[in-house]
VOBA-315385 format. One line per field, with one value per residue: x, y, z of N, C-alpha, C in turn; residue number from 1; residue in three letters. Coordinates in nm, 2 decimals. Each point is the difference from the previous one (the first is absolute). Last residue first. Example, Ala and Ser with C-alpha at 12.3 -4.5 7.8 and 13.67 -1.06 7.14 Angstrom:
<atoms>
nc1	c(1.28_0.03)
nc2	c(-0.22_-0.57)
nc3	c(0.71_-0.01)
cac1	c(0.09_-0.09)
cac2	c(0.11_0.12)
cac3	c(0.00_0.00)
cc1	c(-0.08_0.09)
cc2	c(0.11_0.12)
cc3	c(0.08_0.00)
nr	c(2_1)
rest	c(SER_ALA)
</atoms>
This chain:
<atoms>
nc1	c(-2.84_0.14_0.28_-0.04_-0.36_0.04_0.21_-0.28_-0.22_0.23_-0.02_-0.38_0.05_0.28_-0.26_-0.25_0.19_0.35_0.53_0.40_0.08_-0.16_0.13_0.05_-0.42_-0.36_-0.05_-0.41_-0.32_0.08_0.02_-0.42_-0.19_0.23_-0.05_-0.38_-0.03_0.13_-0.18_-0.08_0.42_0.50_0.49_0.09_-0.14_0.14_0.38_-0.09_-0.12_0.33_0.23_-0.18_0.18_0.46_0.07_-0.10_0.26_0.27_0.55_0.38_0.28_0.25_0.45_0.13_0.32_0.29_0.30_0.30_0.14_-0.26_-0.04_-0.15_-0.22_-0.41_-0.48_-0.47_-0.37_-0.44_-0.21_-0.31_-0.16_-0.29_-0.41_-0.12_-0.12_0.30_0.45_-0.04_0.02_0.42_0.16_-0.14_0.16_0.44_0.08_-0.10_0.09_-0.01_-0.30_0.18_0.47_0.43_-0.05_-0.44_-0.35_-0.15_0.12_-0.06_0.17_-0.05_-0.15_-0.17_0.00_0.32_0.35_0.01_0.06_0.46_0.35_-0.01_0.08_0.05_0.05_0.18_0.01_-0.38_-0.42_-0.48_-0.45_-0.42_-0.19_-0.42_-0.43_-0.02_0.36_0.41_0.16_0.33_0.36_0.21_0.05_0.10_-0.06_0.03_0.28_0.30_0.33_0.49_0.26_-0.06_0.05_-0.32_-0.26_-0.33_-0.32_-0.13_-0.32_-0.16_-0.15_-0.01_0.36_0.24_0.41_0.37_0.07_0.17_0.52_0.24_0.14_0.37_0.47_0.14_0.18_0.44_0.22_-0.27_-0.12_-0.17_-0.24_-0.10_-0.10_-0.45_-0.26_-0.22_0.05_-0.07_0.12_0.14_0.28_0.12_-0.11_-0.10_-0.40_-0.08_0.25_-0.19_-0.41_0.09_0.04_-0.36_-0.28_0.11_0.12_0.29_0.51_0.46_0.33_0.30_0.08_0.37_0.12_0.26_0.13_0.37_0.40_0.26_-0.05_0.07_-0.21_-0.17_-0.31_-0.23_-0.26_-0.09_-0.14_-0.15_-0.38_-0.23_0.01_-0.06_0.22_0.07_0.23_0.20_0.18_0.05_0.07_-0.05_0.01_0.35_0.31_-0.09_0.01_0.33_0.19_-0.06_-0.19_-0.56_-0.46_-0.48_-0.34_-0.24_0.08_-0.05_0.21_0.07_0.12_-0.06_-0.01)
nc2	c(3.22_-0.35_0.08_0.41_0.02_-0.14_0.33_0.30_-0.15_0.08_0.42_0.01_-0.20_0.28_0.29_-0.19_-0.10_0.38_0.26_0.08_-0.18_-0.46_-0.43_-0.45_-0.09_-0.23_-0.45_-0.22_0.17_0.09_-0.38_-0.23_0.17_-0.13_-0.39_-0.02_0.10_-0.30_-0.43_-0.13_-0.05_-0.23_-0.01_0.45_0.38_0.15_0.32_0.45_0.28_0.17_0.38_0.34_0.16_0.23_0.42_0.38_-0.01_-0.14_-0.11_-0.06_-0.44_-0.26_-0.19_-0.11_-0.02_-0.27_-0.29_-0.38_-0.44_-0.43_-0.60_-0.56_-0.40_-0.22_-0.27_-0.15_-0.09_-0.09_-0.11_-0.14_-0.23_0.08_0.19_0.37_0.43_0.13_0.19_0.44_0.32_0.15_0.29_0.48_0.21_0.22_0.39_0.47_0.59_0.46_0.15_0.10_-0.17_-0.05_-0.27_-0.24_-0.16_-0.05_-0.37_-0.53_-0.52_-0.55_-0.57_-0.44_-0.51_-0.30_0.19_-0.03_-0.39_-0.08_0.13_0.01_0.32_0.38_0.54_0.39_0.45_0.18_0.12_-0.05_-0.03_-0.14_-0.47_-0.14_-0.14_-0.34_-0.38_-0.34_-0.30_-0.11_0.03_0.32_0.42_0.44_0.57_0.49_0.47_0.37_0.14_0.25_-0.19_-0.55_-0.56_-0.37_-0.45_-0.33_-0.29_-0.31_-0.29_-0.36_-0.55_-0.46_-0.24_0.08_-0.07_0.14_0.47_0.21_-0.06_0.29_0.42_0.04_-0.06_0.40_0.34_0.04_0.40_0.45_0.53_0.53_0.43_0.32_0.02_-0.33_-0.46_-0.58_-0.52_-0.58_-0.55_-0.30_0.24_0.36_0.55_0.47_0.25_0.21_0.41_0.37_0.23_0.33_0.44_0.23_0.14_0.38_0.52_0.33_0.01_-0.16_-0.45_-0.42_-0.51_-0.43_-0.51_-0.39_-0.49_-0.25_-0.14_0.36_0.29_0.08_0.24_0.30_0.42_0.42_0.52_0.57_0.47_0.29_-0.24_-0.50_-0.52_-0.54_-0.53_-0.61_-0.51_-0.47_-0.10_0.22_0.59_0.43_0.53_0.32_-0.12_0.06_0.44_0.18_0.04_0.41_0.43_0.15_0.11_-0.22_-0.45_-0.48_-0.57_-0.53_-0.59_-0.59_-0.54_-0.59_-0.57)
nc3	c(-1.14_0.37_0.35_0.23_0.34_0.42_0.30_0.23_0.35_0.39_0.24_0.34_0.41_0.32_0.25_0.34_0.37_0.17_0.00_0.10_0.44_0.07_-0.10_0.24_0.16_-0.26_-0.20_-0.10_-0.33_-0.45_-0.25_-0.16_-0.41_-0.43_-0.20_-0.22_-0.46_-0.31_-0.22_-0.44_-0.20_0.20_0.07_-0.17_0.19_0.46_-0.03_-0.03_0.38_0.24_-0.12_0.15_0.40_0.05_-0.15_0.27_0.40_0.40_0.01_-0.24_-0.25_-0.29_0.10_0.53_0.42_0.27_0.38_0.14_0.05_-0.18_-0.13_-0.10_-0.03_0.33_0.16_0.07_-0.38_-0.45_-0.49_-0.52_-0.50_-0.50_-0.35_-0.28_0.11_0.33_-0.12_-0.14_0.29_0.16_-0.24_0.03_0.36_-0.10_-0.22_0.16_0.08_-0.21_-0.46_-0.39_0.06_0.30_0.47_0.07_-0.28_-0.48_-0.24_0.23_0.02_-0.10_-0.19_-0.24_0.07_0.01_0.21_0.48_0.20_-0.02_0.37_0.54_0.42_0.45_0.26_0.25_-0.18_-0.24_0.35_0.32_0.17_-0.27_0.00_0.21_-0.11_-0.37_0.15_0.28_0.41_0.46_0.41_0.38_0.10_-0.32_-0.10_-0.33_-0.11_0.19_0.47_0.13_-0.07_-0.19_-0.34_-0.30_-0.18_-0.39_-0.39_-0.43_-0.36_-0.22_0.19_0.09_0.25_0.48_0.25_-0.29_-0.10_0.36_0.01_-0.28_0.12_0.36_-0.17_-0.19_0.29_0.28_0.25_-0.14_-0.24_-0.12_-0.28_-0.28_-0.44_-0.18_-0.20_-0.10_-0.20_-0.26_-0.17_-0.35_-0.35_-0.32_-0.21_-0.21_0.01_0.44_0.08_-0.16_0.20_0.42_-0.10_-0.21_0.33_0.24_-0.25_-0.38_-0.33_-0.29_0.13_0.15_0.25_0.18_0.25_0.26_0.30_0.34_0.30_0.20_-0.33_-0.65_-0.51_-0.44_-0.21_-0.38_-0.15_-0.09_0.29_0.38_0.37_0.28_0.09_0.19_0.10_0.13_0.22_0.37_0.44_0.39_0.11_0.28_-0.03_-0.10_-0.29_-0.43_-0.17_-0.21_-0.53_-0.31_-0.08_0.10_0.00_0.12_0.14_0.11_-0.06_0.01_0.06_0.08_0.04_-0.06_0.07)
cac1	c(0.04_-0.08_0.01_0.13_-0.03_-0.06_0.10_0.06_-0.05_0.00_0.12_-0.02_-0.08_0.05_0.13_-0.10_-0.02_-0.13_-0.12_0.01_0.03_-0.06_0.04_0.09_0.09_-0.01_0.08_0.13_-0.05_0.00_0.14_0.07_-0.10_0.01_0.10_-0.01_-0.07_0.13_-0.05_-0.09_-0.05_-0.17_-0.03_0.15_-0.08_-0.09_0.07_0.07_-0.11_-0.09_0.04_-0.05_-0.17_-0.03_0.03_-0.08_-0.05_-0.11_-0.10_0.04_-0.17_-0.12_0.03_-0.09_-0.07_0.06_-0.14_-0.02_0.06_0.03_-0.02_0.15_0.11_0.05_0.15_0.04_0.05_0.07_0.05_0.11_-0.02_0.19_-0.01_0.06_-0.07_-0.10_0.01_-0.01_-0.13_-0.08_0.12_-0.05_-0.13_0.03_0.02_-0.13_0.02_0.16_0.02_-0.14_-0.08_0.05_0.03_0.10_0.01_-0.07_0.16_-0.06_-0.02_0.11_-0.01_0.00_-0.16_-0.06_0.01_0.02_-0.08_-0.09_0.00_0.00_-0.11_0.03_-0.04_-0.03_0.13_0.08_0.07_0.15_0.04_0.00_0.12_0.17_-0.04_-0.05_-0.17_-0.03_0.01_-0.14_-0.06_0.00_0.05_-0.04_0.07_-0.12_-0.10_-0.11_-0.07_-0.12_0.06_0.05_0.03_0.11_-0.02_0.14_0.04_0.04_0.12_0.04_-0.02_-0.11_0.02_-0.12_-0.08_0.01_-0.06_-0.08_-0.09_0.04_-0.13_-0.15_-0.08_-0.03_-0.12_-0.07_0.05_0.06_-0.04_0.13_-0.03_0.03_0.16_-0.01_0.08_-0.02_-0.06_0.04_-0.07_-0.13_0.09_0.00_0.04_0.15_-0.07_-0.03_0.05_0.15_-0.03_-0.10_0.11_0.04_-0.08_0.03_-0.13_-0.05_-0.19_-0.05_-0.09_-0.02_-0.09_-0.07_0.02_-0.06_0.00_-0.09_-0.07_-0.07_0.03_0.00_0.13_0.01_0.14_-0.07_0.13_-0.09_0.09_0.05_0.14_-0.03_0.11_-0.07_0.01_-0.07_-0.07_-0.01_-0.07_0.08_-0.06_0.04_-0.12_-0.07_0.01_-0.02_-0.14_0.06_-0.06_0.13_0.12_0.11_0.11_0.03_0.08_-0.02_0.04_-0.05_-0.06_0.02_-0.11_0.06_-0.09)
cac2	c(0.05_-0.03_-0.13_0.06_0.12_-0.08_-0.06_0.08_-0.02_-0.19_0.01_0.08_-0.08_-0.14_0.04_0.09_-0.09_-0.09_-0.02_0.03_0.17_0.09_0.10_0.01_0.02_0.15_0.05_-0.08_0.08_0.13_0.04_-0.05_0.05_0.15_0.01_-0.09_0.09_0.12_0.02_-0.03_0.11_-0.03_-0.15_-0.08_-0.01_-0.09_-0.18_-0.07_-0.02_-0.14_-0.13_0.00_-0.08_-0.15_-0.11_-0.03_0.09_-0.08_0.05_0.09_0.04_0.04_0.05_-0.06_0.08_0.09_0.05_0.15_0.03_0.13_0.13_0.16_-0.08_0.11_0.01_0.11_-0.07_0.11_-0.08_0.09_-0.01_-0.08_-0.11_-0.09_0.01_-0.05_-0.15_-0.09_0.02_-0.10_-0.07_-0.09_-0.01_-0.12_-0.11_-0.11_-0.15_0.04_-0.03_0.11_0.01_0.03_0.10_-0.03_-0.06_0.13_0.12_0.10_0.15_0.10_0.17_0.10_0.10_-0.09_0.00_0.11_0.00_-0.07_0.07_-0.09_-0.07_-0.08_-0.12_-0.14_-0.06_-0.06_0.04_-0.02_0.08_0.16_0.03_0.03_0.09_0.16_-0.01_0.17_-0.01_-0.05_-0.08_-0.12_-0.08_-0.08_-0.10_-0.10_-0.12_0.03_-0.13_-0.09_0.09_0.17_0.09_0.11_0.14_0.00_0.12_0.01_0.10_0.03_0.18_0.08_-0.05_0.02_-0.08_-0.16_-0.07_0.06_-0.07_-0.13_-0.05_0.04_-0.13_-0.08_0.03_-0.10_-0.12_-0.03_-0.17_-0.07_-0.09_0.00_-0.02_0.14_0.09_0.10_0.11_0.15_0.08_-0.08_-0.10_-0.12_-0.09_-0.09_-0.06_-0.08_-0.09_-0.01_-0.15_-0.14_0.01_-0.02_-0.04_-0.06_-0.10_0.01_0.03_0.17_0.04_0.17_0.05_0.12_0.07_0.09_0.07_0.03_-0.14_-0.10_0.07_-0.08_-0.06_-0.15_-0.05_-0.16_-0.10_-0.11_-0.04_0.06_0.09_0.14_0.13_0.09_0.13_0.14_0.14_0.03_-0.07_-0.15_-0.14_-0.13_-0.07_0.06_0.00_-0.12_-0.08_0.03_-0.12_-0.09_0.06_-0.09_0.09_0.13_0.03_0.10_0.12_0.07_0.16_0.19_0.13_0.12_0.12)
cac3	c(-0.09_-0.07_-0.06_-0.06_-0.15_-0.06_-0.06_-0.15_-0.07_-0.03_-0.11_-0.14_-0.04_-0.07_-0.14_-0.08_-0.04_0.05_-0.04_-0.11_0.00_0.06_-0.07_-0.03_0.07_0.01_0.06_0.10_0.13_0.02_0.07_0.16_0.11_0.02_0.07_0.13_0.13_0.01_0.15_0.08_-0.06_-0.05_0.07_-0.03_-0.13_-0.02_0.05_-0.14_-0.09_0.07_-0.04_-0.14_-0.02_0.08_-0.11_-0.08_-0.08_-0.02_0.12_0.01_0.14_-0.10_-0.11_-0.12_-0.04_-0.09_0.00_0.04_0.13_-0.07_0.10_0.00_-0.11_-0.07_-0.02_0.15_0.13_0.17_0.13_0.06_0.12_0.10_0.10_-0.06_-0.05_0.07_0.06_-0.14_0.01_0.07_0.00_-0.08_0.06_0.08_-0.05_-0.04_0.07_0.06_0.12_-0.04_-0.13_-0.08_-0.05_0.02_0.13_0.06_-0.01_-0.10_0.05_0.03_0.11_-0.06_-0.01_-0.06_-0.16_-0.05_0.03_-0.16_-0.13_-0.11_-0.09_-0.08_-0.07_0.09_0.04_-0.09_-0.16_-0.01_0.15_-0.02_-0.06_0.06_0.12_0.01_-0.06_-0.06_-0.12_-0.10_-0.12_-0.03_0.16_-0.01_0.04_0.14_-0.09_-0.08_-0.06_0.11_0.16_-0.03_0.18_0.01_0.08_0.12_0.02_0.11_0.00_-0.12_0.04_-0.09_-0.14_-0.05_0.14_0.01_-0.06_0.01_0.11_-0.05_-0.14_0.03_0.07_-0.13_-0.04_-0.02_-0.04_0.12_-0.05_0.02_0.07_0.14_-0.03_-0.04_0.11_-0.01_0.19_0.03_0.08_0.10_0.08_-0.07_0.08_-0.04_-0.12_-0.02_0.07_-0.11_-0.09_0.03_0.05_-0.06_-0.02_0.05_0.01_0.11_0.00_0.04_-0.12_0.03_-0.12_0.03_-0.12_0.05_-0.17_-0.05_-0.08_0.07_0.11_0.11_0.04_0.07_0.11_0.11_0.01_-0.04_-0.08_-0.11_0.00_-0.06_0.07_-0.12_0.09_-0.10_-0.01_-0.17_-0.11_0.00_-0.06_-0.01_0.01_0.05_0.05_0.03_0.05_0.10_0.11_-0.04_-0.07_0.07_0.04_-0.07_0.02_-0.01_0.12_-0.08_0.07_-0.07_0.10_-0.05_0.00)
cc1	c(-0.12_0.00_-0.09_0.01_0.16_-0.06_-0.08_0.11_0.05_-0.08_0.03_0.11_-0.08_-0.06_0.07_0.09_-0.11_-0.06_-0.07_-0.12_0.00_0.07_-0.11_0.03_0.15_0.09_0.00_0.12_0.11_-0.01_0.01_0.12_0.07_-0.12_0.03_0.16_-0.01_-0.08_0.15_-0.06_-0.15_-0.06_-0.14_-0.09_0.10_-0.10_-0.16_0.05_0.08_-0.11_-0.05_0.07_-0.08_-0.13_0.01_0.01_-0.09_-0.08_-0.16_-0.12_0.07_-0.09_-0.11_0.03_-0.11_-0.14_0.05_-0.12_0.00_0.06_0.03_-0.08_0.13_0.13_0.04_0.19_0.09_0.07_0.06_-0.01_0.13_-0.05_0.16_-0.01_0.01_-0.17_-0.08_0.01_0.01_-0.13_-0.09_0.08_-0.07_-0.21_0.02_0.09_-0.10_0.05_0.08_-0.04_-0.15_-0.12_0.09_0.08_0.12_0.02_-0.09_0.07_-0.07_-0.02_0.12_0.03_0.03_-0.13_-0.12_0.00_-0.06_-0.16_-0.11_0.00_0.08_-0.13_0.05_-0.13_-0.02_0.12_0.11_0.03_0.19_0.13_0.03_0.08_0.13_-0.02_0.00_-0.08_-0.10_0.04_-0.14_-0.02_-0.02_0.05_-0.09_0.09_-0.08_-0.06_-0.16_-0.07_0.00_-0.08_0.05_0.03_0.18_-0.03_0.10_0.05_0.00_0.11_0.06_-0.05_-0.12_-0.02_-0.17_-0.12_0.01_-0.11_-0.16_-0.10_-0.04_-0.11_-0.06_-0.06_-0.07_-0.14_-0.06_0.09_0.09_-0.01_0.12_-0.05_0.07_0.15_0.01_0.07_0.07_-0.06_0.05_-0.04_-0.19_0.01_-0.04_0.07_0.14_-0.03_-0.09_0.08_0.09_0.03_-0.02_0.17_0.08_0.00_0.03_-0.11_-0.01_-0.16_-0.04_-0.01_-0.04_-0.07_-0.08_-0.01_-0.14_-0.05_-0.15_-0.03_-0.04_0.01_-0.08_0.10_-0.02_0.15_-0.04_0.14_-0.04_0.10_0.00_0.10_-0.06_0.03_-0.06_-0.02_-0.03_-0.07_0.06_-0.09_0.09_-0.07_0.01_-0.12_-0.07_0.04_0.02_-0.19_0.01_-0.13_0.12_0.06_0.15_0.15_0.03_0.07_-0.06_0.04_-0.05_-0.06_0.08_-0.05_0.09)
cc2	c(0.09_0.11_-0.07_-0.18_-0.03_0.01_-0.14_-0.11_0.09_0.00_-0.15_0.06_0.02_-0.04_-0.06_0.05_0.00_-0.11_-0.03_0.01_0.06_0.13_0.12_0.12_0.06_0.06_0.11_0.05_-0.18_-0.02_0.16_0.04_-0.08_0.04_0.11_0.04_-0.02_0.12_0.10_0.08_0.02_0.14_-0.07_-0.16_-0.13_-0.03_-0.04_-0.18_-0.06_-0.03_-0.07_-0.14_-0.01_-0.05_-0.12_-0.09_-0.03_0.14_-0.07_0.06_0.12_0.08_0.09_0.08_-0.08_0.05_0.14_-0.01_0.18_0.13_0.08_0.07_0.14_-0.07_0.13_0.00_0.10_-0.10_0.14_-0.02_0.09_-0.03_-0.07_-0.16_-0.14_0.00_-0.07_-0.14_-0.11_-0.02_-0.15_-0.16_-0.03_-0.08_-0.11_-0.13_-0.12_-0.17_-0.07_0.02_0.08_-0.02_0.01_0.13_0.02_0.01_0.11_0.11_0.12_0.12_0.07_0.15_0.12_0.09_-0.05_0.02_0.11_0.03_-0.09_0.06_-0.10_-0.09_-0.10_-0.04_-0.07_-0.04_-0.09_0.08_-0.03_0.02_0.13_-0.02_0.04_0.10_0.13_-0.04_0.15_0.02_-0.01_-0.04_-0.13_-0.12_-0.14_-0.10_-0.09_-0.12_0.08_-0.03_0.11_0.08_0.13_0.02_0.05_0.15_-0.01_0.12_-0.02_0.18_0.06_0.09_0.07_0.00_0.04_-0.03_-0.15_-0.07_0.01_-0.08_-0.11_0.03_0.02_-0.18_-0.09_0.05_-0.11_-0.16_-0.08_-0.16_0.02_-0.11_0.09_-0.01_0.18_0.10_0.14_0.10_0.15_0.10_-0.09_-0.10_-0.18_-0.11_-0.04_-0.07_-0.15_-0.13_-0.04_-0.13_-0.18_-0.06_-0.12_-0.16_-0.18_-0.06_0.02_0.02_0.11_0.03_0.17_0.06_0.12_0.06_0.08_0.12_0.07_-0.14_-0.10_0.08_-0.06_0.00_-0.14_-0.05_-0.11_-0.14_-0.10_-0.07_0.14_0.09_0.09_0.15_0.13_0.14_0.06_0.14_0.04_-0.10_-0.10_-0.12_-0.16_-0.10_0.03_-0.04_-0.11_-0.04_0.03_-0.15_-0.17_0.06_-0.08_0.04_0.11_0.14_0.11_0.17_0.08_0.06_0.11_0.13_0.12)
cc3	c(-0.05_-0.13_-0.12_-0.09_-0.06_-0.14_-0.07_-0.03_-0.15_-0.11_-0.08_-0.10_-0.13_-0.11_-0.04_-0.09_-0.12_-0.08_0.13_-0.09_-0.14_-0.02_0.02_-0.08_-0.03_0.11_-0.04_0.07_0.11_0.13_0.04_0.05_0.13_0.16_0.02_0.08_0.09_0.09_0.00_0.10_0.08_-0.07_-0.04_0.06_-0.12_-0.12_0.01_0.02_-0.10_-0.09_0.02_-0.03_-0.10_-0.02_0.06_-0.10_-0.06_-0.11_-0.05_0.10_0.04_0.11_-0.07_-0.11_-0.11_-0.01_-0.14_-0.10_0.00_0.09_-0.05_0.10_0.04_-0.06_-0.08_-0.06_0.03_0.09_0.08_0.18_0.08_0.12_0.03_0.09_-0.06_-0.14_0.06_0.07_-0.13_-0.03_0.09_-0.06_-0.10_0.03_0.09_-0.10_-0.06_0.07_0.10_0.14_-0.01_-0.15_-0.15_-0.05_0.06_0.12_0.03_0.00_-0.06_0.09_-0.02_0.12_-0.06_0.04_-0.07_-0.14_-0.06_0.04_-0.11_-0.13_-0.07_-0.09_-0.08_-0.10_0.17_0.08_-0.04_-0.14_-0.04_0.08_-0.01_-0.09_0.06_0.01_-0.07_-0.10_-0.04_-0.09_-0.02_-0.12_-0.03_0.12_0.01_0.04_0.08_-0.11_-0.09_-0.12_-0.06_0.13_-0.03_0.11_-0.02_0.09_0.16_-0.01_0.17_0.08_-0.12_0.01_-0.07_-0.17_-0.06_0.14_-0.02_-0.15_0.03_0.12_-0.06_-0.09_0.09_0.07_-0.11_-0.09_0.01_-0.01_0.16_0.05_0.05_0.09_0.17_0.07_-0.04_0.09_-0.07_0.11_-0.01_0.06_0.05_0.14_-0.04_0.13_-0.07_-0.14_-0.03_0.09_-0.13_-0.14_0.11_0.00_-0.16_-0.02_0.10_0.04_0.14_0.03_0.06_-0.11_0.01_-0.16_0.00_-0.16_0.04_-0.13_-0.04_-0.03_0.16_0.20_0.13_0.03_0.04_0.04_0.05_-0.03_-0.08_-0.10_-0.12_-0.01_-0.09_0.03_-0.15_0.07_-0.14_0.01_-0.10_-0.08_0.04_-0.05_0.06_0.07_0.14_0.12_0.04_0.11_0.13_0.04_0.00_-0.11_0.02_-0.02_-0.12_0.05_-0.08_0.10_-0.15_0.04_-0.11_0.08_0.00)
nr	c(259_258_257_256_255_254_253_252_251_250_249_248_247_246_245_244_243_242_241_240_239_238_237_236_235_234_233_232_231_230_229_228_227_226_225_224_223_222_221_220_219_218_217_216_215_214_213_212_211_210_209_208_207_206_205_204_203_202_201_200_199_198_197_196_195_194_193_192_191_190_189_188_187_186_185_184_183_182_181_180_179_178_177_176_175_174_173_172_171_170_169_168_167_166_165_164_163_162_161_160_159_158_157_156_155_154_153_152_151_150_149_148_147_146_145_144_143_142_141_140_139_138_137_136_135_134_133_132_131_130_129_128_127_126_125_124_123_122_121_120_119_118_117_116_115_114_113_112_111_110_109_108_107_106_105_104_103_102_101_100_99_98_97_96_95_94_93_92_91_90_89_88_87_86_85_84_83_82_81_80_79_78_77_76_75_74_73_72_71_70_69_68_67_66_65_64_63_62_61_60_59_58_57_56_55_54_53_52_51_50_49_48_47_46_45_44_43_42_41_40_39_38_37_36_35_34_33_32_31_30_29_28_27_26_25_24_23_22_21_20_19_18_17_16_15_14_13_12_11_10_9_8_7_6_5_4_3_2_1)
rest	c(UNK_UNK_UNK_UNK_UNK_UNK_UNK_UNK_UNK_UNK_UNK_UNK_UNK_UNK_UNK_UNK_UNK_UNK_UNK_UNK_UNK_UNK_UNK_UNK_UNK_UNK_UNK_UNK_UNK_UNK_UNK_UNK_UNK_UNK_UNK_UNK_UNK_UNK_UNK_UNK_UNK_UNK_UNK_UNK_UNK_UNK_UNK_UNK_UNK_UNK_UNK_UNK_UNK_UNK_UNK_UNK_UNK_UNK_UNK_UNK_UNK_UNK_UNK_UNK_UNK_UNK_UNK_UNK_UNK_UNK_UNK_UNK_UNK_UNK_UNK_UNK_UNK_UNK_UNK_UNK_UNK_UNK_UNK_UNK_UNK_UNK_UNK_UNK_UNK_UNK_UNK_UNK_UNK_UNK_UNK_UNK_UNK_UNK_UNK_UNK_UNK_UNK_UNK_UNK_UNK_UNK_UNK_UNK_UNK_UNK_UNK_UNK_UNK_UNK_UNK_UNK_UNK_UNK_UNK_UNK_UNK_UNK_UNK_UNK_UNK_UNK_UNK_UNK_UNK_UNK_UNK_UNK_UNK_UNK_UNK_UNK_UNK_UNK_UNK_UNK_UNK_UNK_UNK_UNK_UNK_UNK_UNK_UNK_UNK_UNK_UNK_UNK_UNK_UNK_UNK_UNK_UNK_UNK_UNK_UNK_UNK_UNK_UNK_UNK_UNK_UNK_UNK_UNK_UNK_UNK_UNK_UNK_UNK_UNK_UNK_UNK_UNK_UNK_UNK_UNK_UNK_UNK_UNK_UNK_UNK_UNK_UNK_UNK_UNK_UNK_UNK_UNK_UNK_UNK_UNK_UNK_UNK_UNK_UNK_UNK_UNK_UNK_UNK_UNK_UNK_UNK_UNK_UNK_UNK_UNK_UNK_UNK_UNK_UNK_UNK_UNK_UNK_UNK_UNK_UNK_UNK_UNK_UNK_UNK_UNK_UNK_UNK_UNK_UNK_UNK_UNK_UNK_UNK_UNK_UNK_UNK_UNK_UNK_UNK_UNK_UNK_UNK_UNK_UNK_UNK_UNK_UNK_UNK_UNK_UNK_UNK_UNK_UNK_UNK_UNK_UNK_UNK_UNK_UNK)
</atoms>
């Protein structure tokens, strides 16, 4: 069983990531840049090939890595991970002890703690895949392919709308019926806390996007959601709206989708 990292990633000038990040695999390192170049070399016994192309788009930068990957299992990464020793045989292990789990989401460790932390093993539905992003997701590459998923290039920073691929991402695999597995084992860490690339507070485009992502997930019921995620966590962005304007910048972003 083969592991490859998929490293999403801007700006790099050398290798000095690799380092940084402590691969001990195989990797694809996707490098938005100013340049346009593909780099193979060994690192480590291991076969690293950097891909820096002049675009943008996260989304897109995602699916340059996954569409030249080649190994069994791939895990998704953003480039202030830092990969923890042995990792590659805790995935390994994780999918050998669950033969028809198609993807596995892993816990991060970070200080202070902004992703959902995962305390034990279930399995991800409907009703909760919303709550993880792209990097710590591993997957059964062919599982992936053989459904056709990729990343959506309206999604996600650096494109139209600002977040959400990771979420439709999962929403294809759960359309696709994978079987996707939450467990409490952390793979890295993200030992300084980095600023968000795309969350620039709770604006007005925050919630137009939101609208837009759910109109993305369901055209359907894109209201419904938009209404629970208004008056659910009205809390959380109360200084900035009421839940009532939320709720009505969600629906303009649902207009924006539908066209």
């Amino acid at each position: 069983m083969s592991i490859q990292v998929l490293v999403a990633t801007m700006n790099q000038k050398d290798h000095n990531l690799l380092n940084e990040m402590n691969i001990q695999s195989d990797a694809i390192i996707a490098n938005q840049c100013e340049r346009n170049e593909i780099e193979e070399l060994i690192f480590k016994g291991n076969h690293i090939k950097y891909l820096s192309f002049a675009e943008r788009g996260v989304g897109l930068n995602r699916n340059n890595a996954l569409m030249r990957a080649h190994a069994d299992i791939c895990i998704l990464a953003d480039d202030d991970m830092v990969f923890h020793d042995g990792y590659v045989k805790m995935i390994k292990k994780c999918f050998i002890e669950n033969p028809h789990t198609d993807v596995i989401i892993f816990n991060i460790i970070e200080n202070p703690k902004k992703r959902y932390v995962i305390e034990k093993k279930f399995k991800v539905g409907y009703h909760n895949y919303m709550r993880f992003g792209a990097a710590r997701i591993a997957f059964r590459r062919k599982s992936i392919t053989k459904c056709g998923i990729t990343f959506n290039l309206h999604f996600g920073g650096g494109a139209e709308f600002s977040a959400g691929e990771d979420t439709l991402f999962l929403h294809d695999c759960l359309k696709n019926k994978l079987n996707i597995l939450a467990v409490p084992e952390a793979i890295s860490t993200l030992p300084n806390y980095r600023e968000s690339s795309w969350f620039q507070g709770y604006t007005d485009k925050y919630f137009i996007d939101r609208g837009a992502l759910f109109a993305s997930i369901t055209k359907r019921n894109a209201w419904l959601l938009c209404l629970q995620f208004a008056i659910r966590h009205r809390k959380m962005f109360k200084e900035a709206k009421n839940w009532y304007e939320a709720y009505n910048l969600m629906i303009k972003g649902i207009k924006e989708i539908k066209g």
